[in-house]
C-alpha positions as CSV (number, residue, x, y, z in Angstrom):
1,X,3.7,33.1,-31.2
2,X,2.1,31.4,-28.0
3,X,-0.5,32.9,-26.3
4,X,-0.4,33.1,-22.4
5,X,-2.1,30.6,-21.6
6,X,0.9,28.2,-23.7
7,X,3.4,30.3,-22.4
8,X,6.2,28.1,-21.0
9,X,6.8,28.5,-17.0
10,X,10.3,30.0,-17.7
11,X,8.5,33.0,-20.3
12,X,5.6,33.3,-17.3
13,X,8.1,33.7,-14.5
14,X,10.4,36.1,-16.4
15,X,7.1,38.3,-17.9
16,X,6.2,38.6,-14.0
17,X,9.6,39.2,-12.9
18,X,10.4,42.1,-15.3
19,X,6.7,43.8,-14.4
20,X,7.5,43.6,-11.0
21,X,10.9,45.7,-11.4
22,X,8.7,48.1,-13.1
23,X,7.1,49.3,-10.4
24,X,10.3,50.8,-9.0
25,X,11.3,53.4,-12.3
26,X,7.3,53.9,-12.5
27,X,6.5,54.9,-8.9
28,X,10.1,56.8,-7.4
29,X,11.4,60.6,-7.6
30,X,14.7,60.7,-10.0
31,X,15.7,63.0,-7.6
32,X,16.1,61.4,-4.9
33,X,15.6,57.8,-4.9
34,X,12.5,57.7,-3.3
35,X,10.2,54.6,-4.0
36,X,6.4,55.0,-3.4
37,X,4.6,52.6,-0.7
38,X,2.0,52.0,-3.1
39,X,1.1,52.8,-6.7
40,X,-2.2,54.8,-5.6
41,X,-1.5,58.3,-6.5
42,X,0.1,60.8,-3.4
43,X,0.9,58.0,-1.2
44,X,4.1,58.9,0.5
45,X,7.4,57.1,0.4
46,X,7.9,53.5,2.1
47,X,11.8,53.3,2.9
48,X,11.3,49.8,3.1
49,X,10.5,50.0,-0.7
50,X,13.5,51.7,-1.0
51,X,15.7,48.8,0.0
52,X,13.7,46.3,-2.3
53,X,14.4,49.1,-5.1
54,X,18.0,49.5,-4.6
55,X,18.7,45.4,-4.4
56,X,16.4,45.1,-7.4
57,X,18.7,47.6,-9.5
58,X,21.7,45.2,-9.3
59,X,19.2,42.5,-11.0
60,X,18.1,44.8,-13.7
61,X,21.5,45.5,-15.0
62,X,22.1,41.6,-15.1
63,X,18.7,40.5,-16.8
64,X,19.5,44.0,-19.2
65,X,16.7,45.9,-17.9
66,X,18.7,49.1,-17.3
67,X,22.2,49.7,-17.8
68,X,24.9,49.7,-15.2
69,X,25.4,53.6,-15.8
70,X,21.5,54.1,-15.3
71,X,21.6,51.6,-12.1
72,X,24.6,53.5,-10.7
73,X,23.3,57.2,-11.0
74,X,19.8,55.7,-9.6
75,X,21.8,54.5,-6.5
76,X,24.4,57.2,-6.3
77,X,21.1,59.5,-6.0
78,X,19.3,56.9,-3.6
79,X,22.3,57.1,-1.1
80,X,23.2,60.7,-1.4
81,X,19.8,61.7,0.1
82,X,19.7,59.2,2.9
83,X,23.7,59.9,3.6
84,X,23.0,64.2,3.5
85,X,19.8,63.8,4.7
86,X,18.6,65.8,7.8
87,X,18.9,63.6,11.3
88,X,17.1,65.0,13.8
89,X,14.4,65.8,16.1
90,X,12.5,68.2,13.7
91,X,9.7,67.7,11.7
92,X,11.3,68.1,8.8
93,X,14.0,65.6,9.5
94,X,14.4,62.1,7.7
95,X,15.7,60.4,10.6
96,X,17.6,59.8,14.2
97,X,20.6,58.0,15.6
98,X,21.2,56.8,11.6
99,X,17.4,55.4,12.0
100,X,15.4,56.3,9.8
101,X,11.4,57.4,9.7
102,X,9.0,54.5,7.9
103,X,7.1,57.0,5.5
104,X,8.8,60.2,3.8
105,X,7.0,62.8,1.5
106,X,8.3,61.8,-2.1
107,X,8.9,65.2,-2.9
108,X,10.5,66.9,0.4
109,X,11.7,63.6,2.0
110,X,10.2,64.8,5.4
111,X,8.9,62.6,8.0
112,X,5.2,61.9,6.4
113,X,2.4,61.6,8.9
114,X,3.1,60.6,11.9
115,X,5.3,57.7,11.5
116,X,7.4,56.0,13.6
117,X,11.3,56.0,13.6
118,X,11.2,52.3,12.1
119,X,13.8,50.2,13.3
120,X,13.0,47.4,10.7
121,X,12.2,49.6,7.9
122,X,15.6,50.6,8.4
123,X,16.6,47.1,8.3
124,X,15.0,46.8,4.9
125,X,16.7,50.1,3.5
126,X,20.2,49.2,4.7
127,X,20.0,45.3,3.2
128,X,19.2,47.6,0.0
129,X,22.0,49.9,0.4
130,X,24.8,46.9,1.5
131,X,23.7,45.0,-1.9
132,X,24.1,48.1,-3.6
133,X,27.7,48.0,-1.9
134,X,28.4,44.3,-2.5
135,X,27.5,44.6,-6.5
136,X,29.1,48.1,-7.2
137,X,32.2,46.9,-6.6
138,X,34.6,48.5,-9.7
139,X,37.5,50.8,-8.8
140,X,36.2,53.6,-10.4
141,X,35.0,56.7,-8.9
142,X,31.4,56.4,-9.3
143,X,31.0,52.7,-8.0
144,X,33.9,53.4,-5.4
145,X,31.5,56.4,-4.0
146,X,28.4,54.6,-3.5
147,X,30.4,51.9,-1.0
148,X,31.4,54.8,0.6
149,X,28.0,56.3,1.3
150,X,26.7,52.8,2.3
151,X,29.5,52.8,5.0
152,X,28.6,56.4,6.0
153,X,24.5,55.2,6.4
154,X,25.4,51.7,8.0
155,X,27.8,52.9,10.4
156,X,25.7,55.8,11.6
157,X,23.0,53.8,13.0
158,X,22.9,53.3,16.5
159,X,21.8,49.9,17.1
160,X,22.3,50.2,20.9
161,X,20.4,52.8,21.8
162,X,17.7,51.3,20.2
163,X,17.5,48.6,22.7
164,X,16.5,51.0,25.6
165,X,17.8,49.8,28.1
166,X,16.1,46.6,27.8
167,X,17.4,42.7,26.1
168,X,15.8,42.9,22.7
169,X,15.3,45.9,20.1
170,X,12.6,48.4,20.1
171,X,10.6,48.2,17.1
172,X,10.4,52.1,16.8
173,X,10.8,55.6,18.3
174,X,8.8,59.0,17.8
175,X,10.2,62.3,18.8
176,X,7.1,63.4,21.0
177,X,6.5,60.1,22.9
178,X,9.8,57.8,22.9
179,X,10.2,54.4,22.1
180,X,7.2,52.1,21.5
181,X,6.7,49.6,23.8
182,X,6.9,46.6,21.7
183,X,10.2,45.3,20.7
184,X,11.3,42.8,18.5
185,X,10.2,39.2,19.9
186,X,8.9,36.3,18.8
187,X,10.1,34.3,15.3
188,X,9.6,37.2,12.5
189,X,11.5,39.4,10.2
190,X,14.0,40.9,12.7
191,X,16.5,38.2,11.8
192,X,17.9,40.2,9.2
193,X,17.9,42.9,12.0
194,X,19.6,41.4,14.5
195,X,22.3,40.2,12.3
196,X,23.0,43.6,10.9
197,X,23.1,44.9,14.8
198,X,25.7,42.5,16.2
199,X,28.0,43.3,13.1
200,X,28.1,47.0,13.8
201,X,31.6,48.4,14.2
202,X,29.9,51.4,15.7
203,X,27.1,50.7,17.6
204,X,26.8,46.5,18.0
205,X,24.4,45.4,19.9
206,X,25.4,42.4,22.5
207,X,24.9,38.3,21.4
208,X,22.6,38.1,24.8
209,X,20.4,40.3,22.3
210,X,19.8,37.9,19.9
211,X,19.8,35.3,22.2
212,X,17.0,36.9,24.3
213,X,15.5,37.3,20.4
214,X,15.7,33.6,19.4
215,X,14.4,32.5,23.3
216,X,10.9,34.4,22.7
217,X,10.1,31.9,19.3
218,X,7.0,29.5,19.5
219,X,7.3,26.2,18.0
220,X,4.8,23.9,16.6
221,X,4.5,20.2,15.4
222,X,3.3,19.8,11.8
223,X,3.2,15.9,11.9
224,X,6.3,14.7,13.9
225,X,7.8,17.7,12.7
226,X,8.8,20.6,14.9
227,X,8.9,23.9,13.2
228,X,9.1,27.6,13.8
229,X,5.6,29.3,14.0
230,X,5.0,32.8,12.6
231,X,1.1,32.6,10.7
232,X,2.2,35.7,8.1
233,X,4.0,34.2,4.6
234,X,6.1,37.0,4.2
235,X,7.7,36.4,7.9
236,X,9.1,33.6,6.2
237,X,10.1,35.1,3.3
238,X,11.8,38.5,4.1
239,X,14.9,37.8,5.9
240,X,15.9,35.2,3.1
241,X,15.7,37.7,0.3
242,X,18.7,38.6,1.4
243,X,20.4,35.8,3.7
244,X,21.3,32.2,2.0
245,X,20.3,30.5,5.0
246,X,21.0,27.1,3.3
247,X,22.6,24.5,5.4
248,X,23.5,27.1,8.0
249,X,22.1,27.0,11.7
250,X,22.2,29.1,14.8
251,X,21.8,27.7,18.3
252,X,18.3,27.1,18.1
253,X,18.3,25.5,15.0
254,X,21.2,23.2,15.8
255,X,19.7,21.8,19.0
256,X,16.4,20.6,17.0
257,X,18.6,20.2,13.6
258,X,16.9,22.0,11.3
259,X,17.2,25.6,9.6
260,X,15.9,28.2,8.6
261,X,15.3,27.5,5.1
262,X,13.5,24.3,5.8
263,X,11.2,25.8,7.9
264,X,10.2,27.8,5.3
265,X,9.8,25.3,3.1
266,X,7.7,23.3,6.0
267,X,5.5,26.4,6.5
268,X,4.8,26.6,2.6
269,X,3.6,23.3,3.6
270,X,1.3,24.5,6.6
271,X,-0.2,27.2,4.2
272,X,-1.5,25.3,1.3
273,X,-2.4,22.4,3.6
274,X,-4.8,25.2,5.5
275,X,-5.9,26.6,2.3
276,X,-7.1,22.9,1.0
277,X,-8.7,22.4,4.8
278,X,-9.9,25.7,4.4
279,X,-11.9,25.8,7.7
280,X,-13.4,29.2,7.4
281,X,-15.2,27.5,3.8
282,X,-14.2,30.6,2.1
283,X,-14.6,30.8,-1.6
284,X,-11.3,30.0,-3.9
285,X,-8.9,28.0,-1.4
286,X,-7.5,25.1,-2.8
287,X,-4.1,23.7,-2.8
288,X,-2.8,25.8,-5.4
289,X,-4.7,29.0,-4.5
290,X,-3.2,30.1,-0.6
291,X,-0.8,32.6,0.4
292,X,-2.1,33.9,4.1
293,X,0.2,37.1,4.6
294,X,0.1,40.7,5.8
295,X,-1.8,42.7,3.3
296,X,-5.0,44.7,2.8
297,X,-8.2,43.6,3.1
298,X,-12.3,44.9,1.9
299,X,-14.0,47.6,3.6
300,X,-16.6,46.4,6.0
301,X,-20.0,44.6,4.1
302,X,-22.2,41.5,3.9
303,X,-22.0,41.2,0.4
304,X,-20.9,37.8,0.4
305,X,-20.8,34.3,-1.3
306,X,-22.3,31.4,0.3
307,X,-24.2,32.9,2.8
308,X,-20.9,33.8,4.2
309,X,-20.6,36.6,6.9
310,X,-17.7,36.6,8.3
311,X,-16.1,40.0,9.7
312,X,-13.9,41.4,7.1
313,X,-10.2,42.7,8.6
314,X,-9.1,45.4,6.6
315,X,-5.3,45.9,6.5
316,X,-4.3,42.6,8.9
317,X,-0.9,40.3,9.4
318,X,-3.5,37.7,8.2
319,X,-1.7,33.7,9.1
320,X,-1.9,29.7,8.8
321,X,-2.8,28.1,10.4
322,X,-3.6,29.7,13.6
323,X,-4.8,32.8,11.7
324,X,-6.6,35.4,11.5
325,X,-8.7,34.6,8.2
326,X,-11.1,36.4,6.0
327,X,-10.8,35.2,2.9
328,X,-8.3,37.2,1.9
329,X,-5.1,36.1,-0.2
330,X,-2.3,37.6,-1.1
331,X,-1.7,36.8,-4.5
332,X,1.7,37.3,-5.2
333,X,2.8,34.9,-2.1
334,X,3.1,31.7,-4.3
335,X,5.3,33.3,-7.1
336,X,7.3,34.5,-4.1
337,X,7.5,31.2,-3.0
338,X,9.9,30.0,-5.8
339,X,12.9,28.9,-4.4
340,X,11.6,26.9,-1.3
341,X,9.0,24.6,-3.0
342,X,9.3,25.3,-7.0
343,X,6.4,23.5,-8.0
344,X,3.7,24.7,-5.4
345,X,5.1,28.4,-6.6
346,X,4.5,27.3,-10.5
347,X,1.0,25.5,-9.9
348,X,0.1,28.2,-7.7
349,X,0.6,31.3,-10.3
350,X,-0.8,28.8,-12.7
351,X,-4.2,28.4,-11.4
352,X,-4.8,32.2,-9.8
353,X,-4.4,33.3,-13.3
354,X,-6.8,30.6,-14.6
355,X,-8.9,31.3,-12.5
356,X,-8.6,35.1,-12.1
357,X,-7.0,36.3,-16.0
358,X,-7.5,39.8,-14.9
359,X,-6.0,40.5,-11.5
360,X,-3.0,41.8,-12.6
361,X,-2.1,45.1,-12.9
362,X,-0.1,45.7,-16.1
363,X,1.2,42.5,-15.3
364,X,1.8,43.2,-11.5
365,X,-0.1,41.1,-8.6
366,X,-2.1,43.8,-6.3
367,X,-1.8,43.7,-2.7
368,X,-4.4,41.7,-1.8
369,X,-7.8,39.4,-3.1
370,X,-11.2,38.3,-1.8
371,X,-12.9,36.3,-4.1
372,X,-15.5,35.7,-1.3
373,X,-17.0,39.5,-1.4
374,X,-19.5,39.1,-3.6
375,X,-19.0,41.6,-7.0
376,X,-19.2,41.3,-10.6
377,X,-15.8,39.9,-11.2
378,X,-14.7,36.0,-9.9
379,X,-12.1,37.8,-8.2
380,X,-14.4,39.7,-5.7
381,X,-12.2,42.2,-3.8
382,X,-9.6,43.1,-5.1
383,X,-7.1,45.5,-3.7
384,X,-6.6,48.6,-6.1
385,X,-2.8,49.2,-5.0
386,X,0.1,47.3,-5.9
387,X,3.0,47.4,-2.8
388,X,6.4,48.2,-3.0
389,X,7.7,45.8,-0.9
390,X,5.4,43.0,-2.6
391,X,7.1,44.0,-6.2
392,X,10.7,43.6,-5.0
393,X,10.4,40.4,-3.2
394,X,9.4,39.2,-6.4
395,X,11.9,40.6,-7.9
396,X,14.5,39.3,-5.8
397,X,13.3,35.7,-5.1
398,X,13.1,34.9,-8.3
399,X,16.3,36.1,-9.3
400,X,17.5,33.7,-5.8
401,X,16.1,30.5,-7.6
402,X,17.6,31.5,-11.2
403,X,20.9,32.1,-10.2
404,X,21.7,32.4,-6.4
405,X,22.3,36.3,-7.6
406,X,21.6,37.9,-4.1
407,X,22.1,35.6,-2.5
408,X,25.7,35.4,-4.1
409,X,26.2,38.7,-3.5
410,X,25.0,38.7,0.5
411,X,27.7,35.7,1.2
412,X,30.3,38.5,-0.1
413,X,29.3,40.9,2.2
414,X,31.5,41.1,5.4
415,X,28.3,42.7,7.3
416,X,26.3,40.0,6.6
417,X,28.4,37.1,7.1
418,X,29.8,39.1,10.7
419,X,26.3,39.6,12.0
420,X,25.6,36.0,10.9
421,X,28.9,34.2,12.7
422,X,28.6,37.0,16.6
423,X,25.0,35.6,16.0
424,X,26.3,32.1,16.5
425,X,25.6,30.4,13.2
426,X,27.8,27.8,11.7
427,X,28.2,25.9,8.8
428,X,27.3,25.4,5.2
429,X,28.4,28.7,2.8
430,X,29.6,30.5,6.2
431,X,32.7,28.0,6.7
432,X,33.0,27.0,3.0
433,X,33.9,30.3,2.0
434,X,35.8,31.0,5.4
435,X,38.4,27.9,4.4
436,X,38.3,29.7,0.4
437,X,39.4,32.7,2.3
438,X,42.2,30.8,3.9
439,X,43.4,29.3,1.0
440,X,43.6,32.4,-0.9
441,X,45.6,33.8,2.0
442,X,47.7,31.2,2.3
């Protein structure tokens, strides 16, 4: 038998992968779907995580991690609460205008804290739910009942209103204050957003909405190379978990020619070059140990390596190569990585677990690492959590670079490829399949 240390990249990967998934059966309520933010004890629910669970059930049944009956009564469960659920005003409700609150008590469901109504969490959930929709898709009663309930969540939500009045979305509301006054601007997540608002048969939001979106983006050069800035990794990643955005370009992207996916692939890039610069001379950056991305960070000290003092973030949308920096990486970015730039992803994992063997928890990456704090273990901080959201972008990007599978499945989805064409992309997979369509019509 080979020890880790021989194991061949495709064990590795798949060993990771499978851990990962087990975060979602491990940390959710059976009875309703709900998916913990975190795997610290009494946290509430993320429904973020929720949408990362849900697409990661339709991979478990194909790698035979659970079986389809077990992945379709999960589901069915999921979409019955967020479906039946209370929408209102109250304090007990789960939601408004089909939104839907960020955190929810995993055993009520009720609004936890005092949370916004989170227009991209709701994003999240509702990419979950349609891939739930596009997989399930058998005559039978059971699978025909959870496409319902995914039309009855998606079609609910009032995209419009969420706009107040204004060009671009809102990022949230709260029931004693209104809308918060930032709205989605600026290169970032809220691609995925935007394209599930403009394909609304309910409540669309206009195209000068995403073109006011895509006119806020900053570009930078890298080389001669123009590229979209965002400093967070998991900007770069989130969106694409779901959306094949191979060979396929909006406006923006069309006038510079390049895409989507190639910027990601350029801001890899960016990252590892910034980790093997490493201007802030924090302890551990090298070109195979980056990953600069929204996560938690150390409590305030001067415990540090190196005669190092440099002013610790706590939780922080930490970014290369404009920043901020504290030494802190996220150490599941590179696995995450996988099917933009294979190799960086492989070396990377490679060489964190070299260097740090016991980071993982039961085979899971934590949130976040700071092998500059000084403590008894090479790894320095580390984060005691493992995320949600983390787990099932692992999930699901690797299951993209082994097979397409979501991404597959997304293409399929008339949502998706809707929101993608009133959004004004073109070509690649979105007219290759439109001419299949017309054949089989024909």
């Amino acid at each position: 038998m080979l020890t880790r240390t021989e194991e061949t990249d495709t064990a590795l990967v798949d060993r990771l992968q499978q851990a990962a998934f087990n975060y979602f059966p491990k940390h959710s309520n059976p009875d309703t779907g709900l998916v913990a933010d975190t795997s610290v004890s009494g946290v509430p629910c993320s429904i973020a995580a929720v949408g990362f669970a849900l697409s990661s059930y339709a991979v478990a049944v194909e790698r035979g991690w659970m079986t389809r009956a077990e992945a379709i009564r999960r589901t069915t469960t999921t979409l019955c609460f967020f479906a039946n659920g209370h929408q209102g005003r109250e304090r007990h409700a789960i939601g408004y205008r089909g939104f839907f609150y960020h955190f929810l008590h995993m055993d009520t469901g009720h609004r936890a804290w005092n949370s916004e109504l989170s227009t991209i969490d709701t994003t999240l959930l509702v990419a979950g739910v349609l891939t739930a929709a596009a997989y399930f898709d058998g005559d039978d009663d059971a699978e025909t009942e959870i496409r319902r309930l995914a039309t009855v969540i998606y079609e609910r939500i009032d995209w419009h209103w969420a706009l107040n009045k204004g060009e671009t979305i809102c990022m949230g509301w709260k029931p004693g204050s209104g809308f918060l006054r930032w709205r989605w601007q600026g290169y970032d997540e809220a691609v995925l957003l935007y394209t599930l608002a403009l394909a609304s048969p309910t409540h669309p939001i206009p195209q000068s909405s995403y073109d006011a979106f895509t006119a806020s983006y900053s570009w930078m050069l890298s080389g001669d190379q123009a590229y979209l800035y965002a400093g967070p990794l998991f900007i770069h990643l989130f969106s694409h978990a779901w959306i094949d955005f191979r060979g396929i370009r909006d406006r923006p992207m069309a006038e510079r020619d390049w895409d989507y996916f190639r910027n990601t692939q350029l801001c890899i890039e960016v990252q590892r070059d910034y980790a093997i610069r490493n201007p802030g001379h924090f302890v551990g950056y090298s070109k195979d140990v980056w990953g600069l991305s929204a996560c938690d960070g150390p409590p305030p000290t001067r415990n540090m390596r190196g005669g190092r003092r440099p002013r610790v973030l706590g939780y922080a949308a930490r970014g290369a190569p404009l920043g901020p920096d504290d030494g802190t990486i996220a150490p599941w970015a590179a696995l995450a990585s996988l099917p933009y730039d294979r190799q960086a992803a492989l070396s990377g994992v490679r060489a964190l677990l070299s260097a740090y063997p016991d980071m993982l928890y039961e085979d899971r990456f934590p949130g976040g690492f700071n092998p500059t704090v000084k403590t008894s273990r090479p790894e320095g901080w580390v984060d005691d959590r493992c995320v949600g959201i983390d787990q099932g972008l692992l999930v699901m990007t690797i299951e993209n670079d082994r097979s397409d599978f979501i991404w597959s499945l997304m293409r399929k989805s008339e949502v998706i490829r809707t929101g993608l064409q009133r959004a004004g992309f073109t070509g690649g997979w979105l007219e290759e399949d439109a001419e299949d369509r017309e054949r089989k019509i024909a």
